[in-house]
N, C-alpha and C positions, 0 to 999 in steps of 0.2 A: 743483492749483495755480491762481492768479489771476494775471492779468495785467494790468497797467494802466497807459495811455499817460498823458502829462503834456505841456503846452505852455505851460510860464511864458512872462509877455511881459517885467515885470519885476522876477525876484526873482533873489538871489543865490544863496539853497543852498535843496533842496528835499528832505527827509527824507521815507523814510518807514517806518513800521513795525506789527508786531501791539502794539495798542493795551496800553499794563502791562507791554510787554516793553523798556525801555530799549536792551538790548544787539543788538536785531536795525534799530535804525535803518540805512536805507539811503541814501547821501551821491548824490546825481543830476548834480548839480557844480553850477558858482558863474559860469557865464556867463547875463546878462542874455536868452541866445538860445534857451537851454536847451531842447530838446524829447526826451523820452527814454518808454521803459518800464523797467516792474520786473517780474519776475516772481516771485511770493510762494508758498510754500506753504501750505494750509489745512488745516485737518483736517475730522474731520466735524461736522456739528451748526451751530450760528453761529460763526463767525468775525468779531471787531470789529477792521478795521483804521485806523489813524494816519495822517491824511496832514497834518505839517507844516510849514507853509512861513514861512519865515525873509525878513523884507522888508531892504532894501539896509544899512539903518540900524545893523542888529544887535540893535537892541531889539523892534521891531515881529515879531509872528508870529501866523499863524492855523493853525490845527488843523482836519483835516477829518475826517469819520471814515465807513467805509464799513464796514457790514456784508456778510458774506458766507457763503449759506447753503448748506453741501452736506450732501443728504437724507443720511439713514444710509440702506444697503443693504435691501433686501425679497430676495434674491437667498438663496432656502432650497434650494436644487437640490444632487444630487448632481453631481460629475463621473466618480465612478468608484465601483463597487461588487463584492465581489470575495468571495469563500468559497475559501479555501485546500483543494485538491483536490479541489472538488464541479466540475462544469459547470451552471453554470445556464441557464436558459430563459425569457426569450430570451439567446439568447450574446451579442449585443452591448449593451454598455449603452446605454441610451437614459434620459438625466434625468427625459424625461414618462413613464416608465412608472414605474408605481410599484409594481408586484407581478412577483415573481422566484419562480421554484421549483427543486429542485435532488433528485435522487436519493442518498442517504447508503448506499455498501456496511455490511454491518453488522460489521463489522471496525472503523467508524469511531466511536469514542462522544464526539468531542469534535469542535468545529470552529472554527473563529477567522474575524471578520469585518476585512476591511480596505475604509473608506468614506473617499474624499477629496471633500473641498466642494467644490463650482464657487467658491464666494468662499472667498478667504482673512482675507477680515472677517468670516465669520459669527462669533455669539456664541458658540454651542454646539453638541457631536454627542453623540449619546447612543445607545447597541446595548444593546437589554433594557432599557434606563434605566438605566445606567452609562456615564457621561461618558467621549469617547475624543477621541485627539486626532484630528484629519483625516491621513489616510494612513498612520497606527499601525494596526497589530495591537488589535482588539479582546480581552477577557476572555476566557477559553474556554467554549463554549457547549453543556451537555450534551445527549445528542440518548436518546431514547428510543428501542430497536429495536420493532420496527413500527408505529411512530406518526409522524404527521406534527406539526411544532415549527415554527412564527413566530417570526420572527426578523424585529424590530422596529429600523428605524435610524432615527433624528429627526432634522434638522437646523434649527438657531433662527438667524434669520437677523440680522444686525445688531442689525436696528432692535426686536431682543428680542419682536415682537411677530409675524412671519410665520415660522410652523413646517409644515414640509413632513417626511411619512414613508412612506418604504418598507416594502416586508414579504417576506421571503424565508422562501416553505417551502420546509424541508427534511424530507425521507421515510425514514429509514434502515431500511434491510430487514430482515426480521426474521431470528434465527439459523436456519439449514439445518439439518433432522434428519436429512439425509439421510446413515444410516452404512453403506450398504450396499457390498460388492464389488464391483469390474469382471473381475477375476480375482483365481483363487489356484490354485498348482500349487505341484508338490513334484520336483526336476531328478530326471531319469529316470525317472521313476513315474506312474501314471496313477493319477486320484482315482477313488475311486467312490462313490455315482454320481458324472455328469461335471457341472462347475461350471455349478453358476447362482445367480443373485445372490441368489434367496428360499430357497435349498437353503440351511441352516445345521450340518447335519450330515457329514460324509466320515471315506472310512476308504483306507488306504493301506498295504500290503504291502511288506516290502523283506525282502534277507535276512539271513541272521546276521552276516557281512562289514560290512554299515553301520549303524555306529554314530550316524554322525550321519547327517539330510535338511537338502538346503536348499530353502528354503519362500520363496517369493515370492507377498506378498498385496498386490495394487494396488485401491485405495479410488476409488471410484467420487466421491466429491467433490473437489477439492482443495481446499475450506472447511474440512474435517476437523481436529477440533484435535489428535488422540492415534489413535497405531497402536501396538497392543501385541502382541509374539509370544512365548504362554509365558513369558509376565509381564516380557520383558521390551522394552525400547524400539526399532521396528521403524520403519520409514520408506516409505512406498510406492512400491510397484516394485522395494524394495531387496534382495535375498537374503537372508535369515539363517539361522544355519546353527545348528541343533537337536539336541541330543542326543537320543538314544531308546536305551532298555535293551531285553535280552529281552523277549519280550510286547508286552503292548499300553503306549503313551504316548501320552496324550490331549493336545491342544497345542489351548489357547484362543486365536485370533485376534478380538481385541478392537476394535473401533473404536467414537471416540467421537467424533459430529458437534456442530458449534458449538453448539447447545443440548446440554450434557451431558446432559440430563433423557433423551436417548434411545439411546443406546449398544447397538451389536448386536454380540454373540458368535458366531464361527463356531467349532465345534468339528472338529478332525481328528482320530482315531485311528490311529495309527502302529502299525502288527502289524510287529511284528522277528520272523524265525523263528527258532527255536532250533538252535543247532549240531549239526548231522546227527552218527549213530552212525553209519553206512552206510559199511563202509569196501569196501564191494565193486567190482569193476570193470564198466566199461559196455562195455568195449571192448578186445582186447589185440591187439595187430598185431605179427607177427615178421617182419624182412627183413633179405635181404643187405649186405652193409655196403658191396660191392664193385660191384653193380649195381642196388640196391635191389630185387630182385624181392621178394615178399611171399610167404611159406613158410604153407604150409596147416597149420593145427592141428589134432591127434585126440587128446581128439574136438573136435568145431567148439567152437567159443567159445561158453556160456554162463554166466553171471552167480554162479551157482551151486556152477560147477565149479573144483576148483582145482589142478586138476593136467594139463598138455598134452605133448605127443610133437611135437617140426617136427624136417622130415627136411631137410638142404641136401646142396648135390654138395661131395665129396668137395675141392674145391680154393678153397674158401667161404673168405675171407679171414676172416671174424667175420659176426657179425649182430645186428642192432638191433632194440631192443625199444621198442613205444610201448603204454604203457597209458593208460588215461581213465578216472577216478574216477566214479562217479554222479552225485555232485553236481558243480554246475555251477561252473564253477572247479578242476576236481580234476585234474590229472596225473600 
C-alpha cells in the first residue's frame, strides 16, 4: 500500500483515486483547513494514481496524477522441502542449500514431494517438470532399486524471469537375496546333522505313535517375501504342524528373499517307524497286594520265556502283577 499526506490551503473537497477507477474515489472533506492522508492499495507493476481537487466554485478542478512503482518479486527460494518417509541430508532445511539426498528402503518404489515457496507471489513450481501447487503433494515419483533418481524441484519467481532449483537424490536399496535360515527344528526331535544355515539337507526319526511333527523354521531376513512348509503357507518362528505317514516324508522348507530370482530350499526327511510286531515282555514283576514285597520268579525272568512259578505266604491277601512291553510305551 501507498500512503499519502495532503495540505490544501483552499479548496473545498479533495478526492482521490486509482486513475479509470471512478468507484474508488476517496471524499478527504470540505473544510478550507483540510490537511489529512489516504492510504491506498497498489498492486504490482505501475500503478497510476488520481489526485483531484475540486476549487470553492464547483466548477474549477485540477487533476494530479502520481505513479506508483512496486517491482514484482525475484524471491525464487524454497521455505520448506519434504520427501514423505525418506530422512533427508541435511535434516534441516536451509533455502541456500540446494542439494538434498535421502536413502530409499527397497520396499519403497514410489515417493511423493511436498515444496512450499518462501513467496506466495511466486509464478510457478514444478517436481520433474510437472507443475504443483506450493505445499501440495507432488505426482508420484518412481524410484529404481539400486539406482540413485534426482529429483528436480524449480521455483519461477514472480517477476517470471528468476528461476531457482533444488535437487534431491534419492538411493533405494536394492532387493536382499538373502533366503537363508537362522534356525529350524522339529519339537522333540533332534535334526541330523545339527542345524546350520549352509546345511540344506536333514533327516529326522520319530516313532510310529506320531503322526504328525511340528516344524518351526525361522528365516534369517525379515525382508523375506514367502515362507513355505510342505507347500503350504508358513510364517517365521511359527510352528506348523506336518503330517508324515509310515516311512520316509520328505518336507521342503522353501524361502523366497525379496529378489525372487533366488529362493533356497531346505529339505527334511521325516523317518516314521513302522508299528512293532514284538509283543514280548521286557520286564514282569509279581508283588504282594498287602505289603508290596516283590515275589521271586522260577525261573528268573527272561524275554523269551513264558511260563513262571512265585511262591507267597500262606496269609497273602492277593498279589499284583506289573509287566512292561518292549517297546517303549508298552504296559
Amino acid at each position: 500500500s501507498v500512503r499519502i499526506a495532503f495540505a490544501p490551503r483552499s479548496l473545498n473537497v479533495l478526492q482521490m483515486a486509482v486513475e479509470g477507477d471512478s468507484e474508488t474515489l476517496v471524499e478527504l472533506g470540505d473544510s478550507a483547513d483540510i490537511a489529512g492522508a489516504v492510504e491506498l492499495h497498489v498492486g504490482f507493476g505501475e500503478n497510476v494514481l488520481g489526485v483531484r481537487v475540486l476549487a470553492e466554485d464547483g466548477l474549477t478542478e485540477v487533476v494530479y496524477t502520481l505513479r506508483v512503482m512496486r517491482p514484482l518479486s525475484s524471491n525464487a527460494l524454497l521455505a520448506d522441502m519434504r520427501v514423505a518417509g525418506v530422512a533427508l541430508e541435511p535434516a534441516a532445511f536451509d533455502p541456500a542449500q540446494r542439494f538434498y539426498e535421502g536413502a530409499v528402503p527397497y520396499e519403497t518404489d514410489e515417493v511423493f514431494v511436498r515444496a512450499t515457496a518462501a513467496d506466495a507471489h511466486h509464478q510457478a513450481m514444478f517436481v520433474q517438470a510437472v507443475r504443483v501447487q506450493s505445499g501440495e503433494r507432488s505426482q508420484g515419483l518412481a524410484l529404481a532399486a539400486g539406482d540413485a533418481t534426482n529429483v528436480t524441484v524449480e521455483v519461477v519467481a514472480q517477476d517470471a524471469r528468476t528461476q531457482v532449483s533444488y535437487t534431491i537424490e534419492l538411493t533405494r536399496a536394492e532387493a536382499s537375496i538373502d533366503a537363508a535360515l537362522s534356525a529350524l527344528g522339529v519339537s522333540g526331535h533332534s535334526l541330523s546333522p545339527a542345524f546350520e544355515a549352509d546345511t540344506l539337507e536333514y533327516n529326522v526319526t520319530t516313532v510310529f505313535d506320531n503322526a504328525y511333527v511340528a516344524l518351526t523354521a525361522t528365516v534369517r531376513s525379515e525382508l523375506h517375501l514367502d515362507l513355505l512348509v510342505g507347500g503350504r503357507q508358513a510364517y517365521s518362528g511359527v510352528t506348523i504342524v506336518v503330517p508324515v505317514g509310515v516311512g520316509e516324508t520328505e518336507i521342503d522348507i522353501v524361502v523366497t528373499p525379496q529378489d525372487e530370482r533366488y529362493p533356497r530350499t531346505y529339505t527334511m526327511v521325516v523317518r516314521r517307524l513302522a508299528p512293532s510286531e514284538d509283543a514280548t515282555l521286557s520286564a514282569l514283576v509279581v508283588s504282594t497286594d498287602d505289603d508290596g514285597r516283590v515275589l521271586g520268579l522260577v525261573p528268573e525272568f527272561a524275554s523269551g520265556v513264558l511260563s513262571y512259578t512265585a511262591t507267597a505266604r500262606a496269609r497273602v491277601g492277593g498279589v499284583r502283577f506289573r509287566a512292561f512291553g518292549s517297546q517303549a510305551g508298552d504296559a
